[in-house]
mmCIF file as Biopython writes it, N, C-alpha, C and O atoms, coordinates in Angstrom:
data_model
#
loop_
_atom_site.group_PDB
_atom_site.id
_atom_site.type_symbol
_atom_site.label_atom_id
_atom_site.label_alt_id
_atom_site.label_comp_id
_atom_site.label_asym_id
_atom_site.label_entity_id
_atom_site.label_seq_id
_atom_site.pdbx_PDB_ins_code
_atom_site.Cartn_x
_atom_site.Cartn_y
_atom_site.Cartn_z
_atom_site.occupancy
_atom_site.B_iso_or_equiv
_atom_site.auth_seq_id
_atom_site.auth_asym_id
_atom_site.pdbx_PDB_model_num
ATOM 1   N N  . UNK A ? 1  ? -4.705 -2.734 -9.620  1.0 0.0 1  A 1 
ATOM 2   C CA . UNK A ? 1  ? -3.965 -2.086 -8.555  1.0 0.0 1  A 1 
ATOM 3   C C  . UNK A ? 1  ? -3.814 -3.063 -7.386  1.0 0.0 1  A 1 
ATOM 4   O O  . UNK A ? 1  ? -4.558 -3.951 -6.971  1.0 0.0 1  A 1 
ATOM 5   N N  . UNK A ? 2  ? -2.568 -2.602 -6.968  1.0 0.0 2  A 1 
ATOM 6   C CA . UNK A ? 2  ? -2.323 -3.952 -5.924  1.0 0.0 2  A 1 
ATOM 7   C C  . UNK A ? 2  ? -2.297 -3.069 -4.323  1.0 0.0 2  A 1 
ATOM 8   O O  . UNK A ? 2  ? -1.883 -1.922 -4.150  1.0 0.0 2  A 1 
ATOM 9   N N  . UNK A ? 3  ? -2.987 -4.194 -3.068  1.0 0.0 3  A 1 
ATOM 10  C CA . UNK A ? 3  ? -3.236 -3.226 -2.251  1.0 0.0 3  A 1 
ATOM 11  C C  . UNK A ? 3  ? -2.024 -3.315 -1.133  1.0 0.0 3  A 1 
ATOM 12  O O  . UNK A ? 3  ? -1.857 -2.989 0.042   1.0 0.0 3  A 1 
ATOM 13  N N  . UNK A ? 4  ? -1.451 -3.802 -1.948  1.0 0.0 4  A 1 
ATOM 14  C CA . UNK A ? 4  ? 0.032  -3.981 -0.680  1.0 0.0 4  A 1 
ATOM 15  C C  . UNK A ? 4  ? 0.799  -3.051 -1.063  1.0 0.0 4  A 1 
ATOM 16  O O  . UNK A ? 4  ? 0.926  -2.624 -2.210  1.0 0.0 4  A 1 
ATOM 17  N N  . UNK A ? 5  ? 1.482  -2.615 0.158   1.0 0.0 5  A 1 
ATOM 18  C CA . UNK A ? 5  ? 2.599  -1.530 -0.105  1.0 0.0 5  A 1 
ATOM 19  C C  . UNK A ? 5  ? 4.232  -2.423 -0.138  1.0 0.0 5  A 1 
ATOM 20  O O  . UNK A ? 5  ? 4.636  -3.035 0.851   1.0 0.0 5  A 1 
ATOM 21  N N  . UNK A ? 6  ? 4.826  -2.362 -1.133  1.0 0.0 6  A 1 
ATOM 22  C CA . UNK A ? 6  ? 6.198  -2.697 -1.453  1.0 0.0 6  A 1 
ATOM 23  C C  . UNK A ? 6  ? 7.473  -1.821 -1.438  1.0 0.0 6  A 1 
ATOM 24  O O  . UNK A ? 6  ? 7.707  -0.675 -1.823  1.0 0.0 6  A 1 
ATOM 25  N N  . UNK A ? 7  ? 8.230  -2.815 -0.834  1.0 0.0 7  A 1 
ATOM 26  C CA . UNK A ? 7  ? 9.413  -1.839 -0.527  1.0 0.0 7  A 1 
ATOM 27  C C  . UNK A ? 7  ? 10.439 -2.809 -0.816  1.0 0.0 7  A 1 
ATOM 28  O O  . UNK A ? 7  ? 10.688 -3.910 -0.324  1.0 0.0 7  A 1 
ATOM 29  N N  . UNK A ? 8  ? 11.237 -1.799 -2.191  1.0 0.0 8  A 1 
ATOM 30  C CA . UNK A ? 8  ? 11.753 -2.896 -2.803  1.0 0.0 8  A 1 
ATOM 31  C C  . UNK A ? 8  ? 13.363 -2.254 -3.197  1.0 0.0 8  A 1 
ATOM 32  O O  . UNK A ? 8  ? 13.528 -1.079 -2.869  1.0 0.0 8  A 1 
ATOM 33  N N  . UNK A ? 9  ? 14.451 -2.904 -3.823  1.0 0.0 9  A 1 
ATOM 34  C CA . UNK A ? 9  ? 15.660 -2.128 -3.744  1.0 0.0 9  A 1 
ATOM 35  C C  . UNK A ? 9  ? 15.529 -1.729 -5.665  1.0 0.0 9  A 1 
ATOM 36  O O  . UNK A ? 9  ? 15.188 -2.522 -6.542  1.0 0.0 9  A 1 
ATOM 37  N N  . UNK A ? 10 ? 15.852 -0.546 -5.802  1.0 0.0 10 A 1 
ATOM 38  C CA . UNK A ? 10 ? 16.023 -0.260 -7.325  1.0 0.0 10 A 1 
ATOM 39  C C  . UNK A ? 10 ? 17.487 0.634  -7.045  1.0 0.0 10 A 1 
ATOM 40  O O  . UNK A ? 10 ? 17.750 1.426  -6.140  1.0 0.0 10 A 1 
ATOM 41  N N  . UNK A ? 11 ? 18.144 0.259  -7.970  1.0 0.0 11 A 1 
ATOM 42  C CA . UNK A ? 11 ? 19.382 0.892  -8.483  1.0 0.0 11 A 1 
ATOM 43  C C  . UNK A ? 11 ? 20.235 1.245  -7.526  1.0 0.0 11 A 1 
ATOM 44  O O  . UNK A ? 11 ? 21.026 2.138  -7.829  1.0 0.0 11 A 1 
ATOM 45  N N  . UNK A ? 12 ? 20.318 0.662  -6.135  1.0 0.0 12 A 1 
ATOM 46  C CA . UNK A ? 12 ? 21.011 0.944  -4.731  1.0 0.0 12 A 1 
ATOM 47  C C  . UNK A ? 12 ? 20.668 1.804  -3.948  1.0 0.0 12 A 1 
ATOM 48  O O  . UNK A ? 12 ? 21.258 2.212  -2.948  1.0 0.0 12 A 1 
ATOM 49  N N  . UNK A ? 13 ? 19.322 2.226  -4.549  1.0 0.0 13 A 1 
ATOM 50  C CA . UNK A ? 13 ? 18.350 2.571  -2.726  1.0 0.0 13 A 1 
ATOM 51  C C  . UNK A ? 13 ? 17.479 1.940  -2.900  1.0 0.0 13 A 1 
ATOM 52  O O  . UNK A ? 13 ? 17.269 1.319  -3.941  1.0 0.0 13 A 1 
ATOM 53  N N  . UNK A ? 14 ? 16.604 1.960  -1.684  1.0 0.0 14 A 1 
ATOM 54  C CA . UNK A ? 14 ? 15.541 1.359  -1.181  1.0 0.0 14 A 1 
ATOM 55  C C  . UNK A ? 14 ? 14.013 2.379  -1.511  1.0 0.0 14 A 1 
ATOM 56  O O  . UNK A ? 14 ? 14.121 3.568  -1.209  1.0 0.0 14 A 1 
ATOM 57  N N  . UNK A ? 15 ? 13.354 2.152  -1.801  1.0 0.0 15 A 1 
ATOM 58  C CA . UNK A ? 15 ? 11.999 2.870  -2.454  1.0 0.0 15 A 1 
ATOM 59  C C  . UNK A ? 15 ? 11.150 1.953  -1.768  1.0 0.0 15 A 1 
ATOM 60  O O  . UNK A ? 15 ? 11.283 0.760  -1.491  1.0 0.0 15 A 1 
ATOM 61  N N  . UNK A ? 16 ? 9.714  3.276  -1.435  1.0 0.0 16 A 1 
ATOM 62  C CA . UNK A ? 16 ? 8.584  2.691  -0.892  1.0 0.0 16 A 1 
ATOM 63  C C  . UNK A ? 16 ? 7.619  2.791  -2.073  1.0 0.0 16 A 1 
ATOM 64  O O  . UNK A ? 16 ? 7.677  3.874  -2.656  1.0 0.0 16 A 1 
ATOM 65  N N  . UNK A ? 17 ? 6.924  2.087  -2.458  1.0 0.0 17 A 1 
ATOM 66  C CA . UNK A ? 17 ? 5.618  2.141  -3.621  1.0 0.0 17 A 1 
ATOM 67  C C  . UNK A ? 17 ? 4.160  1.862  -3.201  1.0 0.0 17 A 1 
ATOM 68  O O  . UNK A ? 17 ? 3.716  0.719  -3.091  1.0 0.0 17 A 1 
ATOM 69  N N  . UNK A ? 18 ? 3.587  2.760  -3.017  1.0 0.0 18 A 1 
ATOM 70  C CA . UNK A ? 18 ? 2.304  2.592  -3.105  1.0 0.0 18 A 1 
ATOM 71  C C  . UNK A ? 18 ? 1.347  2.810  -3.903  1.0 0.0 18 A 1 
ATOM 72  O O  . UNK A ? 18 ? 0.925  3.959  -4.030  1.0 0.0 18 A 1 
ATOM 73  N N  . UNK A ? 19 ? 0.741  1.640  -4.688  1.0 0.0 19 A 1 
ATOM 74  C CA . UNK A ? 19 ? 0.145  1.730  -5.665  1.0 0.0 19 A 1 
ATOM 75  C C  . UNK A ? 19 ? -1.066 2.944  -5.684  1.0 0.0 19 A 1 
ATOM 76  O O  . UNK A ? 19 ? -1.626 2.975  -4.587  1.0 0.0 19 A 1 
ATOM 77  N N  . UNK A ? 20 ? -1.617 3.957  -6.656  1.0 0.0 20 A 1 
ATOM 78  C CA . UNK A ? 20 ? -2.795 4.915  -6.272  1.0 0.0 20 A 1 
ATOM 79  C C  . UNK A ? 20 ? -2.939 5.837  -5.365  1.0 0.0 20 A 1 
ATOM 80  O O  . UNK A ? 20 ? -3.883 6.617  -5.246  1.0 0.0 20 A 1 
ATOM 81  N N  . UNK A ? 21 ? -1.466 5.695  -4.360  1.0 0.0 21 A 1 
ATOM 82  C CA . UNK A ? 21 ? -1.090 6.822  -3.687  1.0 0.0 21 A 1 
ATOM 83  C C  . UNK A ? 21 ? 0.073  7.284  -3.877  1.0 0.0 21 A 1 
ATOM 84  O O  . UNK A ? 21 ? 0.757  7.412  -2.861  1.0 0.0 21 A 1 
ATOM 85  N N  . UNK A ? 22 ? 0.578  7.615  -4.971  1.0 0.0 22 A 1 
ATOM 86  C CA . UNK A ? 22 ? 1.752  8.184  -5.670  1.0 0.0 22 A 1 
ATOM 87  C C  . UNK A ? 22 ? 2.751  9.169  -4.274  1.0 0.0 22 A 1 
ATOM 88  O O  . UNK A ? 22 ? 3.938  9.045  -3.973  1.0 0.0 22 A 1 
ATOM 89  N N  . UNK A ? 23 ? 1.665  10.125 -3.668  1.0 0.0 23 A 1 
ATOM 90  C CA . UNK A ? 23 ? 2.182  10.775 -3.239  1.0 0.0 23 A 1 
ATOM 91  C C  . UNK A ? 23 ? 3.243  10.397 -2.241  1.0 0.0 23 A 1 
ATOM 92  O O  . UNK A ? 23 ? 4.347  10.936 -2.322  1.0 0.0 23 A 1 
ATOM 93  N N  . UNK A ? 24 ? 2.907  9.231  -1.016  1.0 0.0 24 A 1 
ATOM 94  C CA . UNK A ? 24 ? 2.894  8.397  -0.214  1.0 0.0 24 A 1 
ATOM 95  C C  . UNK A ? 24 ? 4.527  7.522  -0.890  1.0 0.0 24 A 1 
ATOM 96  O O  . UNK A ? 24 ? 5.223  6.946  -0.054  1.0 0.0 24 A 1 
ATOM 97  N N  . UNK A ? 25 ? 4.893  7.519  -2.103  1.0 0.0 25 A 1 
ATOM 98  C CA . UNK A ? 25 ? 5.707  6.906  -2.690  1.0 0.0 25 A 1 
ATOM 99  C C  . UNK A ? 25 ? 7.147  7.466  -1.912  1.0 0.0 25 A 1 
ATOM 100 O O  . UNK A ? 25 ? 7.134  8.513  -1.266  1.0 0.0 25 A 1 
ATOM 101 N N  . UNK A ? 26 ? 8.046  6.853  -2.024  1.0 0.0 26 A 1 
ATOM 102 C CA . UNK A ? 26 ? 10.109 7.539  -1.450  1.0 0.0 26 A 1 
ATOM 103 C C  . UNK A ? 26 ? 10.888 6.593  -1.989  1.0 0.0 26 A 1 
ATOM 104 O O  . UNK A ? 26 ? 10.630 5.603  -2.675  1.0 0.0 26 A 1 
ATOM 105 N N  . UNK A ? 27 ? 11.798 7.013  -1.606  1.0 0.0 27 A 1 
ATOM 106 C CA . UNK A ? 27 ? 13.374 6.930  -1.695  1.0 0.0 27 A 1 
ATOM 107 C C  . UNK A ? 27 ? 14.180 6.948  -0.529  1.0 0.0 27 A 1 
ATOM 108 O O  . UNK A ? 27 ? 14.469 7.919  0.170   1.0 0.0 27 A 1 
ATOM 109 N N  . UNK A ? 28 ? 14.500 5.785  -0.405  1.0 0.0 28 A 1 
ATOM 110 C CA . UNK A ? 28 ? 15.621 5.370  0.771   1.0 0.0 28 A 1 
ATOM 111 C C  . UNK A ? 28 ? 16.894 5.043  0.545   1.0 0.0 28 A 1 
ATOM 112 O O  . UNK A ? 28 ? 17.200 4.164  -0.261  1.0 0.0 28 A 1 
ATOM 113 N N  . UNK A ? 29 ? 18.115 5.999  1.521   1.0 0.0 29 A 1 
ATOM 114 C CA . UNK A ? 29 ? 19.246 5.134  1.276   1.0 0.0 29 A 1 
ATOM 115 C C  . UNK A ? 29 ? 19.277 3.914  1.753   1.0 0.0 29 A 1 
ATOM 116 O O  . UNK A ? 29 ? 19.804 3.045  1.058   1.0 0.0 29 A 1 
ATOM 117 N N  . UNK A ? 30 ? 18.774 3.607  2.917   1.0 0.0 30 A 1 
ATOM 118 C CA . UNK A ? 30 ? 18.743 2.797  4.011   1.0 0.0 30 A 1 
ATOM 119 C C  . UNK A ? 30 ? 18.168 1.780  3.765   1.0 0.0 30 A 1 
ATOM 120 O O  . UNK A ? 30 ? 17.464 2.070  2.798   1.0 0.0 30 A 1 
ATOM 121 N N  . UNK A ? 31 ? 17.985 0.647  4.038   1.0 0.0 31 A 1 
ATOM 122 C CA . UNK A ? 31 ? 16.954 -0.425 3.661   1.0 0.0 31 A 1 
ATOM 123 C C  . UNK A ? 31 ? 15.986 -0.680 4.973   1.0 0.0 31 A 1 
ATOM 124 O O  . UNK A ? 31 ? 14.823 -1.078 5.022   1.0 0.0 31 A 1 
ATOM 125 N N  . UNK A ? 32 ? 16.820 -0.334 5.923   1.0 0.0 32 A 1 
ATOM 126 C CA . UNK A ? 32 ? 15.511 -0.492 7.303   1.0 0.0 32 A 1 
ATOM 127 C C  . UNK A ? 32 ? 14.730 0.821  7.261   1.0 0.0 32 A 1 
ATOM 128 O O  . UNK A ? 32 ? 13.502 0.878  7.214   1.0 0.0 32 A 1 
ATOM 129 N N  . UNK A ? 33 ? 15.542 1.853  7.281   1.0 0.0 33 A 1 
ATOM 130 C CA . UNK A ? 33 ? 14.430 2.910  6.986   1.0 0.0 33 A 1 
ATOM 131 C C  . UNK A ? 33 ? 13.421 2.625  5.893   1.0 0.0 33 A 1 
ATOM 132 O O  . UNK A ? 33 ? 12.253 2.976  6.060   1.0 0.0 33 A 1 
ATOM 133 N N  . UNK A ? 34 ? 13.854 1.923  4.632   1.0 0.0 34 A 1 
ATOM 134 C CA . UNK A ? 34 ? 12.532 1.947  3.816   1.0 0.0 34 A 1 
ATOM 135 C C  . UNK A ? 34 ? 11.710 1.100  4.454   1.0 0.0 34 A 1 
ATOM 136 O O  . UNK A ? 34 ? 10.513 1.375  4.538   1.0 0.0 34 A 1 
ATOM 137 N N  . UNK A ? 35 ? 12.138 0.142  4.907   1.0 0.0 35 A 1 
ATOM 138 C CA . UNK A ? 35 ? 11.164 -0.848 5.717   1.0 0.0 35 A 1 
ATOM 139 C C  . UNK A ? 35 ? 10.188 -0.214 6.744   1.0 0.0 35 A 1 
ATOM 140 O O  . UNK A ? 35 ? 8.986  -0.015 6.567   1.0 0.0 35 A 1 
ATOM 141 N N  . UNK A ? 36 ? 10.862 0.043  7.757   1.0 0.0 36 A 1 
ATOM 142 C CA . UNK A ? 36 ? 9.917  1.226  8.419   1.0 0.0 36 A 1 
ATOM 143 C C  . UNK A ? 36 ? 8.672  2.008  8.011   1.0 0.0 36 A 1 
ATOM 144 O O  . UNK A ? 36 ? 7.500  2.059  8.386   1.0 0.0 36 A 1 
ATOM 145 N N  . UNK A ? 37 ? 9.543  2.685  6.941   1.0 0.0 37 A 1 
ATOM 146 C CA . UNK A ? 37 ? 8.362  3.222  6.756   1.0 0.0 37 A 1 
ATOM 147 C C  . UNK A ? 37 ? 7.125  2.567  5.983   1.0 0.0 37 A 1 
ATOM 148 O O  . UNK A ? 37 ? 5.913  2.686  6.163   1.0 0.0 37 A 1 
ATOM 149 N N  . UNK A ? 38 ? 7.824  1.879  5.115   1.0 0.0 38 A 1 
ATOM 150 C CA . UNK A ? 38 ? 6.841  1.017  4.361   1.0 0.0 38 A 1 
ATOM 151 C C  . UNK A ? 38 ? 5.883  0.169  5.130   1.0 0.0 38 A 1 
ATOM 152 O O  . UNK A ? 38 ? 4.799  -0.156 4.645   1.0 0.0 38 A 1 
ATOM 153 N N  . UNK A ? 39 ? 6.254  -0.180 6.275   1.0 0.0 39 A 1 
ATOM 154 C CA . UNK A ? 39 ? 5.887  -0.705 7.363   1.0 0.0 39 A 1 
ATOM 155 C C  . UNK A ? 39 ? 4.449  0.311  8.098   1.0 0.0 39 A 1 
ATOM 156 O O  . UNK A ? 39 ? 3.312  -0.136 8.251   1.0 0.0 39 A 1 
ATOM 157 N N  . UNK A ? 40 ? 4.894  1.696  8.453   1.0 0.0 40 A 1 
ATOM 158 C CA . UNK A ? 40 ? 3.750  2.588  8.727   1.0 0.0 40 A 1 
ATOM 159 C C  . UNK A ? 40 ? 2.869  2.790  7.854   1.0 0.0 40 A 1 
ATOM 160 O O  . UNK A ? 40 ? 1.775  2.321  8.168   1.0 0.0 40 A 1 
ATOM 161 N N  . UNK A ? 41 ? 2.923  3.487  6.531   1.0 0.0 41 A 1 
ATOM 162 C CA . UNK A ? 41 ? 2.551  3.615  5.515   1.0 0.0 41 A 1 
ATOM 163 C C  . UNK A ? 41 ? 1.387  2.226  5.509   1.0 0.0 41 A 1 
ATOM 164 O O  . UNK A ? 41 ? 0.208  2.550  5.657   1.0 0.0 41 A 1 
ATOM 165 N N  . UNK A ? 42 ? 1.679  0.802  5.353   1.0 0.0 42 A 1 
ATOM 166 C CA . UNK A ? 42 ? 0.579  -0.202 5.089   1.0 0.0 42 A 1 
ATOM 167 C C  . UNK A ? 42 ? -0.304 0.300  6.330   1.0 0.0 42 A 1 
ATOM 168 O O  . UNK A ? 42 ? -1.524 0.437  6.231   1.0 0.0 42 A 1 
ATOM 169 N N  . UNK A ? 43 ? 0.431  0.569  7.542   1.0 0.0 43 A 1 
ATOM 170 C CA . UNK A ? 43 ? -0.703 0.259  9.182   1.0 0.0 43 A 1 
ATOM 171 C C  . UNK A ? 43 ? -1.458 0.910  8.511   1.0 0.0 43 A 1 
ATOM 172 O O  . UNK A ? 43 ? -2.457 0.372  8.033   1.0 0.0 43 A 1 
ATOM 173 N N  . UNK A ? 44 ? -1.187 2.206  8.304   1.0 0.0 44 A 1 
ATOM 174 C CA . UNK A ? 44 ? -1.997 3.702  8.192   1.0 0.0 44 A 1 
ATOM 175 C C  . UNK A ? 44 ? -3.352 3.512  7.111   1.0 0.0 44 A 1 
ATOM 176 O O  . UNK A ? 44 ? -4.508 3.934  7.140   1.0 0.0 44 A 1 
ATOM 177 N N  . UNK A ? 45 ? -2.717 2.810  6.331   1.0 0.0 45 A 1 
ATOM 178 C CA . UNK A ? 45 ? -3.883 2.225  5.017   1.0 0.0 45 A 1 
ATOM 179 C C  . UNK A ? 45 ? -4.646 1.215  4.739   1.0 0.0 45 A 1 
ATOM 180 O O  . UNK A ? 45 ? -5.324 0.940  3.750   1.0 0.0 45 A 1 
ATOM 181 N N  . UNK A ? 46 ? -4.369 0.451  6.190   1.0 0.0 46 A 1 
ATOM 182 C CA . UNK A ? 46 ? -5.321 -1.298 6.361   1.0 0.0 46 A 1 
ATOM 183 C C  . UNK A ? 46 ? -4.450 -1.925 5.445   1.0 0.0 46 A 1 
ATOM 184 O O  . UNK A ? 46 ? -4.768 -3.113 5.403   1.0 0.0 46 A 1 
ATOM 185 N N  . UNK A ? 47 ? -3.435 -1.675 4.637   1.0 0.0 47 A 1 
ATOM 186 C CA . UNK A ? 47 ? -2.649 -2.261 3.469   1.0 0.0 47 A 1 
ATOM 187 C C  . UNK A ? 47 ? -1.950 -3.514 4.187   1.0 0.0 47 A 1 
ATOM 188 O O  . UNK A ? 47 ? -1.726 -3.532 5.398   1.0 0.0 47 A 1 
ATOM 189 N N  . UNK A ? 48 ? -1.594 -4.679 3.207   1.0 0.0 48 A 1 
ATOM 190 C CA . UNK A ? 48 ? -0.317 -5.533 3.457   1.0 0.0 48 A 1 
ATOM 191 C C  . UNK A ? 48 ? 1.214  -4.542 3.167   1.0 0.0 48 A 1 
ATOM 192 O O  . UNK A ? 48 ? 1.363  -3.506 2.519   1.0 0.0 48 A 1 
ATOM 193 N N  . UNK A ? 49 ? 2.292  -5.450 4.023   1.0 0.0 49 A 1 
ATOM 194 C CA . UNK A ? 49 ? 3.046  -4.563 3.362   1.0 0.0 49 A 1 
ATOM 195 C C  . UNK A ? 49 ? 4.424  -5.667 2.944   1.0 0.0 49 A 1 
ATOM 196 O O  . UNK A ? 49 ? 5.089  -6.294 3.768   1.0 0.0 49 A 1 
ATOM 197 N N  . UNK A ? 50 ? 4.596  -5.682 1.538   1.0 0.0 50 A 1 
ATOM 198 C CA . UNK A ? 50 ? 5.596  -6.943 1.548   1.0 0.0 50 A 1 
ATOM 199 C C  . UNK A ? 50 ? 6.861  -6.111 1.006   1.0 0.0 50 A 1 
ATOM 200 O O  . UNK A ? 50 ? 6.923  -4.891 0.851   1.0 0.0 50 A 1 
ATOM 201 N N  . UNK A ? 51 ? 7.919  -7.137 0.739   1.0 0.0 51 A 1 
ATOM 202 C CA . UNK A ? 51 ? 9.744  -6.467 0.783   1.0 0.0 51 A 1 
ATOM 203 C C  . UNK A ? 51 ? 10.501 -7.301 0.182   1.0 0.0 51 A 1 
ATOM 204 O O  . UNK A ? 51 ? 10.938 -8.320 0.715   1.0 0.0 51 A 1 
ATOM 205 N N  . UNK A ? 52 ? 10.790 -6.845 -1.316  1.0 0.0 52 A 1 
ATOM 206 C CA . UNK A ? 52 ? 11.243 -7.247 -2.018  1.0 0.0 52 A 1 
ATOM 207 C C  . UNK A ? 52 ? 13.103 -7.330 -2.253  1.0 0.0 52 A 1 
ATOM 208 O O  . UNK A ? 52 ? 13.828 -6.633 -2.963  1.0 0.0 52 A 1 
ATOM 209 N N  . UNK A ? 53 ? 13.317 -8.076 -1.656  1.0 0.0 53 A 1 
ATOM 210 C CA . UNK A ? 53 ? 15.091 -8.302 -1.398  1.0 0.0 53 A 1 
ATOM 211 C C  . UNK A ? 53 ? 15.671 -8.362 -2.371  1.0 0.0 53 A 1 
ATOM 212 O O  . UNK A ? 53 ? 15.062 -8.755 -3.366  1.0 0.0 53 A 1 
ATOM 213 N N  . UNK A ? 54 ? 17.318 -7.936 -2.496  1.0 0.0 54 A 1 
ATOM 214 C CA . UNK A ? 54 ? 17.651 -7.702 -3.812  1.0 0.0 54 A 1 
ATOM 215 C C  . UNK A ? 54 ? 18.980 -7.604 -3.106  1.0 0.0 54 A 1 
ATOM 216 O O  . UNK A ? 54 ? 19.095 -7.125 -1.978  1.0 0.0 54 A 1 
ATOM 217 N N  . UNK A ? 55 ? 20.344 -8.256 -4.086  1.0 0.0 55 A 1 
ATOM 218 C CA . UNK A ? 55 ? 21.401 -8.197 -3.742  1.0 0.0 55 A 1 
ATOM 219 C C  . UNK A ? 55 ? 22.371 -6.582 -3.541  1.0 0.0 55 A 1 
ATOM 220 O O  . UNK A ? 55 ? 22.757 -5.867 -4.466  1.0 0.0 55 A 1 
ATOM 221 N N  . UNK A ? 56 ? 22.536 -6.393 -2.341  1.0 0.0 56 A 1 
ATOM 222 C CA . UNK A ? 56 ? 23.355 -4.944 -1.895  1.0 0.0 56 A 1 
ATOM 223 C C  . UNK A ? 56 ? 24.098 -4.635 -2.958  1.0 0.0 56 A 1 
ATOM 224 O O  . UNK A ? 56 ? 24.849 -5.513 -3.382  1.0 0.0 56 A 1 
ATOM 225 N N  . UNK A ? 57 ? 24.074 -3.744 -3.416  1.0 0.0 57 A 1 
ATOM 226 C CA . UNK A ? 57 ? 25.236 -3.159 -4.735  1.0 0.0 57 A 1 
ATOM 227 C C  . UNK A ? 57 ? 26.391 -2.085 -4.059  1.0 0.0 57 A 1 
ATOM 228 O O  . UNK A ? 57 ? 27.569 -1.936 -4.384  1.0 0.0 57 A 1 
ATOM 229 N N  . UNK A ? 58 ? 25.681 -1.472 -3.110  1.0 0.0 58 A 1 
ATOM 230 C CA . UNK A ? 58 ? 26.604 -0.884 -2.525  1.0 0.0 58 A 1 
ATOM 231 C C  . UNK A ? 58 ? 27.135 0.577  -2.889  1.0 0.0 58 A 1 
ATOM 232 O O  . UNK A ? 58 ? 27.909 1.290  -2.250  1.0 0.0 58 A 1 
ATOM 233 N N  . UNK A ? 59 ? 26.433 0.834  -4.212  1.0 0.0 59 A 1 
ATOM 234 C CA . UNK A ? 59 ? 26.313 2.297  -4.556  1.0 0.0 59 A 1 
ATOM 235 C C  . UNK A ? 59 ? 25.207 2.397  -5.179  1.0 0.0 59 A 1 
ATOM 236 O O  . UNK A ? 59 ? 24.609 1.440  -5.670  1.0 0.0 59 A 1 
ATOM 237 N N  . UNK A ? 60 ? 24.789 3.734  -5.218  1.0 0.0 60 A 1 
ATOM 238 C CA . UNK A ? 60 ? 24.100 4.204  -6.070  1.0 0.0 60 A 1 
ATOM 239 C C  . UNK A ? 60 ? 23.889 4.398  -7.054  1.0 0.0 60 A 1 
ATOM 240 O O  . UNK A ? 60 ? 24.508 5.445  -7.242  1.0 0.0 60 A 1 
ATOM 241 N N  . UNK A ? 61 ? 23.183 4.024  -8.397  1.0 0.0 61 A 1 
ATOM 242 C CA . UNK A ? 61 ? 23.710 3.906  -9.849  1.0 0.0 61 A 1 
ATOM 243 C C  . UNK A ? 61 ? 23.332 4.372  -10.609 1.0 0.0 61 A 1 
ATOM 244 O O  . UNK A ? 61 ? 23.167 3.691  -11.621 1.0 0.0 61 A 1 
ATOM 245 N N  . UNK A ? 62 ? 22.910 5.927  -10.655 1.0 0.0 62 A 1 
ATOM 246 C CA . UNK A ? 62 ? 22.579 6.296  -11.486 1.0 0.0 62 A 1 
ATOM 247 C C  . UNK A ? 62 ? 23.038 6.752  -12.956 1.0 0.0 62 A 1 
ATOM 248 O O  . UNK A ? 62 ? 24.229 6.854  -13.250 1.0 0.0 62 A 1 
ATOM 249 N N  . UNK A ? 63 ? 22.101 6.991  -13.761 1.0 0.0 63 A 1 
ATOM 250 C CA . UNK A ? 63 ? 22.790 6.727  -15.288 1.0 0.0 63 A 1 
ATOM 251 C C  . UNK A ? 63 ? 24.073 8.428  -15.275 1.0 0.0 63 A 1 
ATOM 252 O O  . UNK A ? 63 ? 23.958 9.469  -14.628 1.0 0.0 63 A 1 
ATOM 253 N N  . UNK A ? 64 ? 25.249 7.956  -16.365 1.0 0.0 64 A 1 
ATOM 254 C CA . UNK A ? 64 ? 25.618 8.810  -16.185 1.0 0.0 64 A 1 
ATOM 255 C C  . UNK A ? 64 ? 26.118 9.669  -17.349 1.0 0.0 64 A 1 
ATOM 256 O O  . UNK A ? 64 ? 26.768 8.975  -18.131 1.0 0.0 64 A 1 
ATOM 257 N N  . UNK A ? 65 ? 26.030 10.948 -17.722 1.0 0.0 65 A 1 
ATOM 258 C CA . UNK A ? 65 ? 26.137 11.541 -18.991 1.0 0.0 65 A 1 
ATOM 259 C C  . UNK A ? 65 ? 27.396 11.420 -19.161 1.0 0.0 65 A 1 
ATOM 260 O O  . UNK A ? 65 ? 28.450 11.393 -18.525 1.0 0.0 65 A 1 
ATOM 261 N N  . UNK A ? 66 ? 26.648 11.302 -21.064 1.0 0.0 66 A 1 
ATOM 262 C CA . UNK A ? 66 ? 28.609 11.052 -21.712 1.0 0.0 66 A 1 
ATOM 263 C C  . UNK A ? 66 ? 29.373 12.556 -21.340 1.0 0.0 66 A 1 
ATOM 264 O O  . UNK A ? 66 ? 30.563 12.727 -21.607 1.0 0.0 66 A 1 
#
């Protein structure tokens, strides 16, 4: 388990991950909002908190039924 909190881009939002605190975990449209919070979230937990950059897609991509 890793003790840094990551905030990273998947599928054109921004998600906070915290390892062993599932609950603590989101979903951002925003990328500064995920930062933010990902940002409180480490204070709150003595955690590092690092930010994994990823090229803007610009939508949201989720899978889509035939």
């Amino acid at each position: 388990m890793s003790d840094a909190v990551v905030t990273r881009s998947n599928r054109g939002q921004w998600e906070v991950v915290v390892d062993g605190r599932p609950e603590l975990s989101a979903s951002f449209s925003s990328r500064e909002e995920a930062i933010d919070r990902g940002r409180t979230i480490a204070d709150e937990l003595g955690r590092t908190h690092q930010v994994q950059d990823a090229e803007p897609t610009g939508t949201i991509t989720d899978p889509q039924e035939p």
